[in-house]
C-alpha positions in Angstrom: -11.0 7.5 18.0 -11.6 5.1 14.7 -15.1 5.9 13.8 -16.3 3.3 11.2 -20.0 2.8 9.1 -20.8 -0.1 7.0 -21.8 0.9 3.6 -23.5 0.2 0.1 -20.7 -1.5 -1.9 -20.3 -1.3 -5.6 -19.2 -4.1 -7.3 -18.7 -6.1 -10.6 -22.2 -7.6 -11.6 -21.7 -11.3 -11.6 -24.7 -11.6 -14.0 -22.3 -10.0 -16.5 -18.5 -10.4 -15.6 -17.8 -14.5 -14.7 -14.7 -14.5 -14.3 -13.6 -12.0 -11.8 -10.2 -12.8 -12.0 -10.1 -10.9 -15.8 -11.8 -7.8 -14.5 -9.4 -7.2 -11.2 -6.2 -5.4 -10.8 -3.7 -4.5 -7.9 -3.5 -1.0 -6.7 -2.5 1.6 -9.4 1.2 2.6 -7.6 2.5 -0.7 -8.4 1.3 -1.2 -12.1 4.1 -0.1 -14.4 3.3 -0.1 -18.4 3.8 -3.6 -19.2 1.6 -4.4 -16.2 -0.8 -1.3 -17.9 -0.8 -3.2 -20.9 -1.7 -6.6 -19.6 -4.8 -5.7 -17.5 -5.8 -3.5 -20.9 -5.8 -6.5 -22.9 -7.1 -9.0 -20.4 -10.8 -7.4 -20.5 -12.6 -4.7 -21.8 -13.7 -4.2 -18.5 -10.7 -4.4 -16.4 -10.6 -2.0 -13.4 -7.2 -0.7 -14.9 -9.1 1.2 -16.9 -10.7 3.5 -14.0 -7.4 3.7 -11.6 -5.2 3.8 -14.2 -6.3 4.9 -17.8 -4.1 5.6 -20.1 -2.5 8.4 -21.3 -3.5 9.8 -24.9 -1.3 11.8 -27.8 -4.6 14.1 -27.9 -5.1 14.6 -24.4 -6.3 18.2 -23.4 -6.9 19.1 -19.8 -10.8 18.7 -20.5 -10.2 15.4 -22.4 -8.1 13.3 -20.7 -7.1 9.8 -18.4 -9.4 11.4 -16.0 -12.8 12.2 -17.9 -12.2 8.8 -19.7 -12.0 7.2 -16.4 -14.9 8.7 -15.4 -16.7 7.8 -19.0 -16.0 4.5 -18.1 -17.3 3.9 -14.7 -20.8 5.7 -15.2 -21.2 3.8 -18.9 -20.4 0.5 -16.5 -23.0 1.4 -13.8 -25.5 2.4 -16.6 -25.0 -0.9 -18.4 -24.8 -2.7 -15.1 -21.4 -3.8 -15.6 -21.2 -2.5 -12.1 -24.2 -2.3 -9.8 -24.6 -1.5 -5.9 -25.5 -3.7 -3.4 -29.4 -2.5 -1.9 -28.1 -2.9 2.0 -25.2 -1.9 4.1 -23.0 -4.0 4.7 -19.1 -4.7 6.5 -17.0 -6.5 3.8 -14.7 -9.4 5.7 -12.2 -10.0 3.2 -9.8 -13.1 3.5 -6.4 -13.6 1.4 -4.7 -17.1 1.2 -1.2 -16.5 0.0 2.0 -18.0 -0.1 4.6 -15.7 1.3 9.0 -17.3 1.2 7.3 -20.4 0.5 5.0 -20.8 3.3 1.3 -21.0 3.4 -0.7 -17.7 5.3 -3.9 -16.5 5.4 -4.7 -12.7 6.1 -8.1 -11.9 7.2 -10.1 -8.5 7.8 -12.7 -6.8 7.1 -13.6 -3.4 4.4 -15.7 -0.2 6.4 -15.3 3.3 5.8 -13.5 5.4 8.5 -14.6 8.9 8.9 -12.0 11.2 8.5 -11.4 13.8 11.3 -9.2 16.7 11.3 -6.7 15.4 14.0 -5.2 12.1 12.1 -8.0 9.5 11.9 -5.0 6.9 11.3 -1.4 6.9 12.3 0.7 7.6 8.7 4.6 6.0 8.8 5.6 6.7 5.3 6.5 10.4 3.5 4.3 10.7 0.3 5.2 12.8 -2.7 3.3 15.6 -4.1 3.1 13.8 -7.9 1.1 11.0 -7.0 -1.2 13.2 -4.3 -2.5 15.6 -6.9 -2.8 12.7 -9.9 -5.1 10.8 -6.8 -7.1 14.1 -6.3 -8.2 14.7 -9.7 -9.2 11.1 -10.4 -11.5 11.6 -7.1 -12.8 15.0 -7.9 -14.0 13.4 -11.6 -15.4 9.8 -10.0 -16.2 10.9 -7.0 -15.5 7.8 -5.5 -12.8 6.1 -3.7 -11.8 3.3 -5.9 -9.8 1.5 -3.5 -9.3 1.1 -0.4 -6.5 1.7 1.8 -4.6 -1.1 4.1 -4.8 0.0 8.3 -3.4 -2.4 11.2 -5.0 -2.4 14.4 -4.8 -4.6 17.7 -7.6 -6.9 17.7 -6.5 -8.5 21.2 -10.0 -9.4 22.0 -9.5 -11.2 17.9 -13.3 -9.9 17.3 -12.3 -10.4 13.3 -11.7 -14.0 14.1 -14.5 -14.6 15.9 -17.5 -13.2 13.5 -16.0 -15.1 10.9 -15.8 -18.2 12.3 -19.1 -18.1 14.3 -20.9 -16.4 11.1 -19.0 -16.2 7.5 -16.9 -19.0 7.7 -20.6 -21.5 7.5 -21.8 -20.0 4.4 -19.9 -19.5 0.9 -18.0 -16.5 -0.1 -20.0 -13.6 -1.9 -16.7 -13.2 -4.4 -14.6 -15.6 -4.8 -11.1 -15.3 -7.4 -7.5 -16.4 -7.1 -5.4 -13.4 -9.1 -2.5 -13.6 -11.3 -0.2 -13.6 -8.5 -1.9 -17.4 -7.3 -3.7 -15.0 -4.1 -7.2 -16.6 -3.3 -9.0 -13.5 -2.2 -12.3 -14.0 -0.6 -15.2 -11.8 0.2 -18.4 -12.5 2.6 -20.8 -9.5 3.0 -21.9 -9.1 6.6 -24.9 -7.0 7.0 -26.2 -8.1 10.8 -26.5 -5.1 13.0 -25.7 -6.5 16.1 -22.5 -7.9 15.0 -21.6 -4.7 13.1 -22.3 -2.5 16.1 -20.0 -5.3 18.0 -17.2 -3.9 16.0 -17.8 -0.5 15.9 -17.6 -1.0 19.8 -14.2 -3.1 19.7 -12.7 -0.6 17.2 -13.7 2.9 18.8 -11.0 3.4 20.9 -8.2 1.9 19.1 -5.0 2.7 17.4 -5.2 2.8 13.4 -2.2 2.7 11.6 -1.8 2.9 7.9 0.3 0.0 6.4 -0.8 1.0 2.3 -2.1 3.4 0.8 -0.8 7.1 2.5 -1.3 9.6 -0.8 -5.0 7.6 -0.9 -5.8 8.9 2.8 -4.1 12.5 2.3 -6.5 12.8 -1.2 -9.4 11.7 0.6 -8.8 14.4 3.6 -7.9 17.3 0.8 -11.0 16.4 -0.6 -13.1 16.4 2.3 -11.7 19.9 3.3 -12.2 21.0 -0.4 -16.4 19.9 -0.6 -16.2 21.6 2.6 -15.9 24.9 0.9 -17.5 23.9 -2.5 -20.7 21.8 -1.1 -23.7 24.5 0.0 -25.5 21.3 2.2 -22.3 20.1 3.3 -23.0 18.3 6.8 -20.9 15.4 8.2 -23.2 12.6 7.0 -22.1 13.1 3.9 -19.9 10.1 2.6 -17.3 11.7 1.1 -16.2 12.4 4.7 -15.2 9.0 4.7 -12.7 6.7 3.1 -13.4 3.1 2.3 -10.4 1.2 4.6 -9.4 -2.5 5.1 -8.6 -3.5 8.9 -6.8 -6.2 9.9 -5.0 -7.2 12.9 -1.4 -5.8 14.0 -0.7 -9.2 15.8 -1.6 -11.6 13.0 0.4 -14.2 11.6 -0.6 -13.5 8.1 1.0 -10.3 7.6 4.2 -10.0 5.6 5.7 -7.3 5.2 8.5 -7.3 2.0 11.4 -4.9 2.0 11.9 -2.4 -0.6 15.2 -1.8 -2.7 16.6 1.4 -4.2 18.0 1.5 -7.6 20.1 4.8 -8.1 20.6 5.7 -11.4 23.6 8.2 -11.2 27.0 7.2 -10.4 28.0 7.0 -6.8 31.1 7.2 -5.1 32.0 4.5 -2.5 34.5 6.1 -0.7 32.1 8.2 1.0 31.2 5.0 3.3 34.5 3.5 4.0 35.0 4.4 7.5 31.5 4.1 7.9 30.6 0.8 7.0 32.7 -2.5 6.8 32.4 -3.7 2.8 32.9 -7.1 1.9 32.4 -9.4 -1.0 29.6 -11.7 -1.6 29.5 -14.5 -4.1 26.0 -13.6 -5.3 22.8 -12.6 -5.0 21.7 -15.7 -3.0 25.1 -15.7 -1.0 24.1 -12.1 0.5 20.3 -12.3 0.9 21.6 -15.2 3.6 24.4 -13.4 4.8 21.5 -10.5 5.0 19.6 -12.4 6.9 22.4 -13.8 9.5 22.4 -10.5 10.8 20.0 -9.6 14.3 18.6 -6.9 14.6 21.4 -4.8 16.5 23.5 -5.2 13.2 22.4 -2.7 10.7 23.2 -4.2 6.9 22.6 -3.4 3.4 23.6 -5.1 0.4 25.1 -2.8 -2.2 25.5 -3.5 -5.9 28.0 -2.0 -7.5 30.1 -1.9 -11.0 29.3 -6.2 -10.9 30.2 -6.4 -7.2 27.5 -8.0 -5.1 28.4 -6.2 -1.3 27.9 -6.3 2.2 27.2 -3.3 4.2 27.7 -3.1 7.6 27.6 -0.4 9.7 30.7 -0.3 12.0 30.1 3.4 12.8 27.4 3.4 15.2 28.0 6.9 16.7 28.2 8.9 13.4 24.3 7.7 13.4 23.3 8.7 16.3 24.4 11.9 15.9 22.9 12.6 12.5 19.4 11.1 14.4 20.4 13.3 17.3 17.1 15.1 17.5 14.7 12.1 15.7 15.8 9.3 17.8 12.9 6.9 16.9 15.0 6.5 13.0 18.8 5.4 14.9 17.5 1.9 14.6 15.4 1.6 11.7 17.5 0.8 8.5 15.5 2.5 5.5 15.7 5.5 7.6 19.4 4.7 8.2 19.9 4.6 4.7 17.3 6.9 2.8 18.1 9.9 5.1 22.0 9.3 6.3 23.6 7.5 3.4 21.8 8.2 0.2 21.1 11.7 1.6 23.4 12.9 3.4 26.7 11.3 2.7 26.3 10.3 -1.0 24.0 13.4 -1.9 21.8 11.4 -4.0 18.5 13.5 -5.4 15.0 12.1 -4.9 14.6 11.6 -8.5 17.5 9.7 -9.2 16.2 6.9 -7.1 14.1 4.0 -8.4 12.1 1.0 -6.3 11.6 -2.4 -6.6 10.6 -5.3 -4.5 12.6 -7.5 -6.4 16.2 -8.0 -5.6 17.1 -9.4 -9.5 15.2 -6.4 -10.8 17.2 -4.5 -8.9 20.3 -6.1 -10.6 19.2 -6.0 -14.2 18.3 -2.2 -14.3 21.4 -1.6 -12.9 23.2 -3.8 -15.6 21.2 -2.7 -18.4 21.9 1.1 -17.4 25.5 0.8 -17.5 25.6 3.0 -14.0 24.5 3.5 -11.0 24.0 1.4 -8.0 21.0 -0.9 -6.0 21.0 -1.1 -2.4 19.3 -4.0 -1.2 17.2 -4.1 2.5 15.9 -6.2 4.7 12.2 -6.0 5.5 10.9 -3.5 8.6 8.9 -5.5 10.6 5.3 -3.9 11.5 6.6 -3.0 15.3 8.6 -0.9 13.8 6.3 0.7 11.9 3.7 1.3 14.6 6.8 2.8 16.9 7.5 5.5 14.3 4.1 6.3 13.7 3.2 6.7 17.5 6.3 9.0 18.1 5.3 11.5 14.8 8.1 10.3 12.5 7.3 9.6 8.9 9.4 7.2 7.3 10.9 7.2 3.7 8.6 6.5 1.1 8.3 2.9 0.2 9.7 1.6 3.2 7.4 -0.8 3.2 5.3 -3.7 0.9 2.7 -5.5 2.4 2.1 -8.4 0.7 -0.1 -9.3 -0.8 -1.2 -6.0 -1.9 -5.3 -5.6 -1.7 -7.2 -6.2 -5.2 -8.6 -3.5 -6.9 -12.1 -3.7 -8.6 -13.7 -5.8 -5.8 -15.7 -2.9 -4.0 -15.9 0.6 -5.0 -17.0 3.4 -2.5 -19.7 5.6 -4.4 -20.0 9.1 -2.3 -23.5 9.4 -1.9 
């Protein structure tokens, strides 16, 4: 059962900071240190600062990314760099994006969900243990969720849709910005009770399932169940049982979902798939992205780059699968799984830390190229039934089987436990 509350949103003062678009970031697992660099320089301000400070020669484990970040956000709310809206409020946020060069719009709205101790929201993704305890003490310091998380639902009665157009959609947005990425994001505070009520009714009883942000939800529950034991006047109407969550709907037209590729950075040896898989040549990167995408569903292919061949995976061995999946038969279809657990695992014994991600299939190329070794194994995307399917039957993909496009900004509400 989803149980959601509206809430008192903290947000960049607009009396101090005009141009949103300087002050914003994307979510901290995606920002690598050029990216670091840039939202450093592009204000003093920049939300980059709080999710992702930077580290320091000096650093001690009193003094550190951590109590800086913390320096920063209470010397923001002091100075009113960031201030608190006075009332409540459900945050309908609106992305208009281009996505393989067509037009979509993405629309849903930001609540906190209460966290429970059976799964408040369906996980699909395995998370690692780095990022989890690097999430925790940043919470423990701010005491805050700084961003939230991304969560599918079916909206069949389209209740999203309907508030905004017979409300939000009249009146102007309360934040309006287009980011570096050329996404206009859009934000309309709704604060009528009757219409938030509406939704906590329409949402009750439904399935969540998270799309982004799985080490942010497993923090947030390892901190609830830590101020359980810490907090004298703990009770459940304390905020920090929540977590500040975007919902949007499973069946909308303005979700794309991106596939992400794995870069290995030791050698590998391709004999271990012959018999396997059926390898042919492609003429380049182009050439197998569309011979990628010729494939249905019932054909399972990767692309595989390799010592300045551009390849074509496909699986001709569909029993050998099976078998491996014989006991978690919801992963015999799904390719990521296919190739994370039974090729990169299993028959090419790759470690966890010699693999590298990247959304972008030239990336994927150049670090291969400039490393001298290795390997990248391109994917095609996994489509959000497939997501919900593994999530309902208690499977947890790979990690970064998935990027939802575009990803949330970060810096456009913060969740202040109260």
């Amino acid at each position: 059962m989803a149980n959601i509350r509206e809430f008192k949103g903290i947000h960049y003062n607009p009396d101090k900071i005009v141009g949103l678009s300087q002050v914003v970031c994307p979510p901290y697992d995606v920002i690598d240190k050029e990216e670091q660099d840039f939202y450093y320089h592009q204000s003093p301000y920049n939300f980059v600062r709080l999710i992702l400070n930077k580290e320091e020669p000096q650093d001690t484990n009193v003094n550190n990314k951590y109590s800086r970040a913390n320096i920063f956000f209470n010397d923001w709310l002091k100075s009113e760099i960031l201030t608190q809206d006075s009332q409540r409020a459900l945050y309908f946020y609106k992305q208009d994006y281009f996505c393989d060069d067509k037009e979509f719009s993405r629309l849903g709205f930001i609540a906190l969900l209460e966290l429970s101790d059976s799964e408040a929201a369906f996980p699909h993704e395995n998370t690692h243990s780095a990022p989890k305890m690097d999430r925790l003490e940043l919470t423990r310091r701010v005491k805050s969720n700084l961003s939230p998380i991304f969560t599918v639902f079916s909206d069949r009665s389209k209740i999203i849709q309907e508030i905004f157009k017979d409300d939000l959609s009249k009146r102007k947005p309360d934040f309006l910005l287009k980011d570096v990425q050329g996404v206009r994001n859009s934000i309309w505070r709704l604060t009528d009770e009757k219409k938030i009520q509406k939704i906590r009714d329409k949402t009750k009883d439904k399935q969540i399932f998270i799309a982004d942000g799985h080490h942010r939800y497993e923090v947030a529950s390892t901190y609830r169940n830590l101020m359980r034991e810490e907090d004298k006047d703990y009770s459940l109407d304390k905020t920090y049982n929540y977590i500040m969550t975007y919902f949007t709907d499973i069946g909308s037209k303005g979700l794309c979902v991106m596939p992400v590729h794995r870069i290995i950075k030791t050698e590998i040896d391709l004999n271990h798939l012959v018999g396997i898989f059926k390898i042919s040549l492609s003429n380049s990167i182009a050439d197998l992205e569309d011979r990628l995408n010729s494939f249905n569903k019932k054909h399972f292919v990767f692309g595989l780059y390799y010592r300045n061949d551009i390849l074509l995976l496909e699986l001709k061995n569909k029993k050998k699968v099976n078998d491996y999946f014989e006991n978690r038969k919801c992963f015999r279809n799904l390719e990521v799984a296919i190739l994370d657990f039974y090729v990169l695992s299993e028959l090419l014994k790759i470690k966890k830390d010699d693999i590298m991600y990247t959304k972008e299939t030239i990336r994927a190329k150049e670090v291969v190229d400039s490393n001298g070794v290795g390997a990248a194994f391109i994917l095609r995307p996994t489509n959000i039934k497939q997501v919900q399917e593994v999530a309902l039957c208690g499977e947890k993909m790979p990690p970064k089987s998935t990027y939802f496009y575009p990803k949330l900004l970060t810096g456009l509400l913060i969740h202040k436990f109260e």
